[in-house]
N, C-alpha and C positions, 0 to 999 in steps of 0.2 A: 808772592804777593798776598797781606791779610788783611783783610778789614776788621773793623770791631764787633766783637760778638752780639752784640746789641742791633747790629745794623737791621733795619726792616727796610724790604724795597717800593713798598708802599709810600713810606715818604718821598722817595724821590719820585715818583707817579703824582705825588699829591702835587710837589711843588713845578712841574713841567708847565713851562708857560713858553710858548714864544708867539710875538706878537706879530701878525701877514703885514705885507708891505705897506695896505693900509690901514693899518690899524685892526685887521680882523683878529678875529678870537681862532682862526686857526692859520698857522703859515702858511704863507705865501708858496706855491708851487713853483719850482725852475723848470720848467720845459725846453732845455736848452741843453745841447750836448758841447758846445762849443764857448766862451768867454771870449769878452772883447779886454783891451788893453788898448789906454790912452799915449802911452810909452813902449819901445817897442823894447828897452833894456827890460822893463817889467818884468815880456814875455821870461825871456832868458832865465831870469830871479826866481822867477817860479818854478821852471824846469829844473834848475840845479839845486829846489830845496833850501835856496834863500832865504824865503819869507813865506809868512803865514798868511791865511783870512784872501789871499786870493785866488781864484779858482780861474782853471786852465782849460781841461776838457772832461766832459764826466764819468770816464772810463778812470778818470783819477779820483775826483772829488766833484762834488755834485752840491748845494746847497740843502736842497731837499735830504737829500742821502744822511747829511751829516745831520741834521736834526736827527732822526731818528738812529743815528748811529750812537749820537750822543745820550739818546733819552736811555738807550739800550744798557750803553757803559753803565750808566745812572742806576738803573734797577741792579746793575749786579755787583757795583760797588766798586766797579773797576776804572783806571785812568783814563782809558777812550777804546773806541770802537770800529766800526766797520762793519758794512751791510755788502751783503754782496747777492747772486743772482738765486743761489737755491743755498740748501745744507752742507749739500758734497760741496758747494765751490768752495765754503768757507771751510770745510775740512780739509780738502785737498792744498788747499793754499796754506794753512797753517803746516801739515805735514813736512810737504814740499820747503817753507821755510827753515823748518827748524832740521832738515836733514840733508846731507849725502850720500854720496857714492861709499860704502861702506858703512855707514851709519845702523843703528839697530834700533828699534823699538818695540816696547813692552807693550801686549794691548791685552786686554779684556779677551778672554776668547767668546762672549757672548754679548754681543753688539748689532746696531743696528747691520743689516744684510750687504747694501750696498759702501758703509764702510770697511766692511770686512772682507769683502772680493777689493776693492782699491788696494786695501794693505797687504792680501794673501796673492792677488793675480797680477798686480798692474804694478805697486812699488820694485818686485824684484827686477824689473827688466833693466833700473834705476841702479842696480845692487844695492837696496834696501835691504835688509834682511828683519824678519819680526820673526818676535815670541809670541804665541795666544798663550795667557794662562789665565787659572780660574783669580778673578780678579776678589774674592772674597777670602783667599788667605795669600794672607801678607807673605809668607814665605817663598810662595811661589814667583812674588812681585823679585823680591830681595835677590833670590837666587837666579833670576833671569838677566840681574842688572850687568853690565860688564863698561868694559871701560870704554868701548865701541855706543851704548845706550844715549841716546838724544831724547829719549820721552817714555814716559809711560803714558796710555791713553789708556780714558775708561768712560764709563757713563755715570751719571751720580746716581740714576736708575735704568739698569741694563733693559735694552730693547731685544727680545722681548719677555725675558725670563722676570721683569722687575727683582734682581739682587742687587743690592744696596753695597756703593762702593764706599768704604771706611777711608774716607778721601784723610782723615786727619794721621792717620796709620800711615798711609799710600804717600802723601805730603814730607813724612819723615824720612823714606826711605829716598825720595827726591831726593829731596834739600842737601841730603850725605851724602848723592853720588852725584850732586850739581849738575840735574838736568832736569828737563821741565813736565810739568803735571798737564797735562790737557784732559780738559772737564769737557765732554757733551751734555750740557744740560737741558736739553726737549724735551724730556719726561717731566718736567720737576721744576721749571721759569716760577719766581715767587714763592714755592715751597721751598726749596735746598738754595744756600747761597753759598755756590764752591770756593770762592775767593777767604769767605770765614775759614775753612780748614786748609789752606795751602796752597789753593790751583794757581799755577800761571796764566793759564788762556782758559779760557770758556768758550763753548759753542754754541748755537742754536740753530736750528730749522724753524725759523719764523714762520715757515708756512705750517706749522702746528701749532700748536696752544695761545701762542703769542698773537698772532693775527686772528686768528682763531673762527676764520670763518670759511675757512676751505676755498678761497679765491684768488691766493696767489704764493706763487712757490719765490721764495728767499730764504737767507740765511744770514746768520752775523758771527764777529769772532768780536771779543771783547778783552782785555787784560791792558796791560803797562804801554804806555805811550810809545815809546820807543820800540816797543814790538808791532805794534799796530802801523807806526811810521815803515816803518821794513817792509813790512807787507805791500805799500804801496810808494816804495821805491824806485821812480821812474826808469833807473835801467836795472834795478835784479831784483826787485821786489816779487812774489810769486803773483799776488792778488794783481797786481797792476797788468803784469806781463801776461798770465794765462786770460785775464779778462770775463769774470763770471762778476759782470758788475750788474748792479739792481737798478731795475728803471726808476729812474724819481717818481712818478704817476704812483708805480707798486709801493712805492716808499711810503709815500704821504700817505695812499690809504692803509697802510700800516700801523703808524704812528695814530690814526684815529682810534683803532681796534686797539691800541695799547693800554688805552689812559684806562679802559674797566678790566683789565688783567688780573687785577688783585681780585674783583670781585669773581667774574668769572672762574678765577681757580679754588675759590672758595666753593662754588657751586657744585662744579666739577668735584672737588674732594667729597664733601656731604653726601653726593650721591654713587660714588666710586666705594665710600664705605657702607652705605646703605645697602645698596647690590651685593658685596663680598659678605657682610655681614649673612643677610638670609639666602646666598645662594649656596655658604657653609652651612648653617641650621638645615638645609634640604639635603644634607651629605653628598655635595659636590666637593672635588679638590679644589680649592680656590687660591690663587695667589695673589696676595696684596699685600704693602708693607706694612695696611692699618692692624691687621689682624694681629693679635696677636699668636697665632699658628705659624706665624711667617717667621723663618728662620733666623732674620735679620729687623725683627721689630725692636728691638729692645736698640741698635744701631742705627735704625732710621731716626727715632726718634730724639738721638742726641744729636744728628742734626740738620731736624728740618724746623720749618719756622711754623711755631704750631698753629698760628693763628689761620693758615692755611690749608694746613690740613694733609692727607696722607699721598693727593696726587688722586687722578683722573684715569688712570690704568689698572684695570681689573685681569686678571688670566683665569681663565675657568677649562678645565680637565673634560672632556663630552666622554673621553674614555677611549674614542676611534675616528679616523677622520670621516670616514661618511655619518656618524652621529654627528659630527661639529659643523659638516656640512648642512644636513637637512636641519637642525636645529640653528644655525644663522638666517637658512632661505626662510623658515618660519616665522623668528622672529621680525625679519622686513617684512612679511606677508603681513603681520598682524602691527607694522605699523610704529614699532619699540626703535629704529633707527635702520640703519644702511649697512648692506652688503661691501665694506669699500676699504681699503686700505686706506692709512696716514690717520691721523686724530686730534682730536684739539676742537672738532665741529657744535657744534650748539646741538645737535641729536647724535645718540650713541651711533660709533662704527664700529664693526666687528668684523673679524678675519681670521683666516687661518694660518697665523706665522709661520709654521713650517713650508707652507707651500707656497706663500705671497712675499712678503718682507722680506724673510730669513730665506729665501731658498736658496742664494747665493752660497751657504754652508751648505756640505753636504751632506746628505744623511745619516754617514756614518758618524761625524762627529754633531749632527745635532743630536744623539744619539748617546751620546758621550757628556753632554753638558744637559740631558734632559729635559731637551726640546721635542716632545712628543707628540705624533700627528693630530692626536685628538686636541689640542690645545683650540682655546677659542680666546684671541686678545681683544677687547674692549676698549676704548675708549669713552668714557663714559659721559654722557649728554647733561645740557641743561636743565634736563625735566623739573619743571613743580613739583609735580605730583609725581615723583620715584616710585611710589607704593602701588599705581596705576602700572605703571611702566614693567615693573617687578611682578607683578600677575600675569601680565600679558607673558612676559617672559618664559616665567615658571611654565604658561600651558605651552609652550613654543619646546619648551624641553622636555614636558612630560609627552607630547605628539612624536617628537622623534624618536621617543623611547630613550632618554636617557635617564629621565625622573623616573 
């Protein structure tokens, strides 16, 4: 599935209008898990996938829901959508669709933590079987692929290494072995749009950037109508049948946190490069895709949408993990953001990925992919005034002795 290279997801943000039941300027809530039916053939209609615009029970379809499943579609350029209860649901449920018992799949070996124990612990019991490779040369993609392969999966900015997946490279080697591309885009909503280079499905963790206010755990799967339809296929659709559906209430306040996305990532990038820029100038190791030290700058930038900028995720080197430790508990001490996993929040969070997020890999292969304990992943906040933020910082690292 492609959209036009031109596409910005801001216009479809701009044009999101639906009007509440009476006439409000925001819709109408369904607090209802259950529909009525004037006809009792109706019911039946509905169940077998009949007909449309009628809703049945909200473990299916929800009103609420589909507003903001729709608005979702919209920003990423794709045919329809689907919200569901967290990340995993919508990961696990897309997997789960698009595979069997014997099936194989290509993934990223550097992904978020708790997709990676799903695909490494919990698919083979399934006989799933998977590849991790390093998802930044394509050869490695190419030669994993077999005729058993149902998907390659990648991130369009790996959690928590930020490497930047050549989705138009990656799209290629799809399309010729006719199977499909699944994008996690949670790093990257409004900067990257993976449907532009090839993806079939996209992912998100709405409870990060997207809602972006650290107050409720969802998730959505986005792509081609007919795949979205599957998913909530009342007797073998995955998303219907495992049931990781999102409450309308979480939905709606959702959908309000959505309409300023574009601006908020705008923020979030300006100060994501601000921080990377002077905390390189201090001779820290930094990784960001703005930078140009970043291995994959010259790749990001063919295709991310510039007006947005380079992304919200900073990785900074402390050098050892009790340096990265006492230099996080410092900077909350002095007030610069939170000790806290997940990201997206209006004040910087910071953590130590090898030991929080990513621990589901183990040592030896974080190890192997140069996930190193001293890492410190960032999220980077709202602030104003960055330059305030970035001082406090600075003496929070030169305390712990790493400056």
């Amino acid at each position: 599935m492609k959209i036009d290279k031109d596409f910005d997801p801001a216009e479809t943000l701009q044009n999101i209008q639906y009007f509440g039941e009476f006439g409000g300027v925001n819709p109408s809530i369904t607090d209802s898990s259950t529909y009525t039916f004037l006809k009792a053939d109706r019911m039946e209609e509905v169940f077998e996938n009949e007909i449309e615009g009628c809703y049945l029970y909200s473990r299916h379809w929800n009103p609420t829901n589909r507003y903001l499943s729709d608005a979702l579609a919209g920003i990423e350029g794709a045919e329809a959508g689907q919200v569901m209860a967290s990340g995993m649901g919508a990961i696990t449920a897309v997997i789960l669709e698009h595979c069997n018992a014997g099936d194989e799949i290509v993934a990223s070996r550097t992904i978020y933590g708790g997709t990676y124990a799903f695909l490494k612990n919990y698919l083979p019991k399934f006989n799933i079987h998977i590849k991790f490779v390093d998802i930044t040369d394509l050869s490695q993609i190419k030669n994993a692929v077999t005729s058993r392969t149902k998907m390659v999966y990648c991130e369009a900015l790996s959690n928590p290494l930020l490497e930047v997946a050549d989705l138009s490279g990656i799209s290629k080697i799809t399309r010729k072995n006719d199977i499909s591309l699944v994008v996690d885009n949670t790093f990257t909503p409004m900067v990257i749009s993976p449907f532009k280079f090839g993806a079939d499905v996209v992912i998100h963790s709405l409870t990060k950037f997207i809602n972006g206010s650290s107050d409720a755990v969802a998730g959505a799967v986005v792509g081609k109508k007919d795949f979205v339809d599957s998913l909530m296929d009342v007797n073998k659709g995955s998303a219907m049948l495992l049931g990781a559906t999102l409450d309308g209430l979480r939905a709606a306040s959702i959908l309000k946190n959505l309409r300023d996305l574009h601006l908020r990532m705008m923020q979030h990038s300006k100060n994501g490069m601000y921080l990377a820029q002077k905390f390189e100038e201090l001779g820290l190791k930094v990784i960001y895709p703005g930078l140009t030290s970043h291995p994959q700058h010259k790749l990001f930038k063919s295709v991310y949408n510039p007006k947005y900028g380079f992304g919200g995720m900073v990785l900074l080197d402390a050098g050892s993990k009790e340096n990265a430790y006492r230099a996080m508990e410092l900077m909350q001490d002095k007030k610069t953001g939170y000790l806290a996993v997940s990201l997206g929040f209006y004040k910087t969070l910071f953590s130590a990925p090898g030991t929080s997020t990513s621990s589901e890999i183990s040592e030896e292969e974080q190890k192997k992919m140069g996930l190193g304990d001293g890492l410190i992943r960032m999220s980077v906040g709202l602030d104003m005034n960055i330059e305030q933020t970035f001082n406090k910082m600075k003496a929070a690292f030169k305390e712990a002795g790493v400056l």
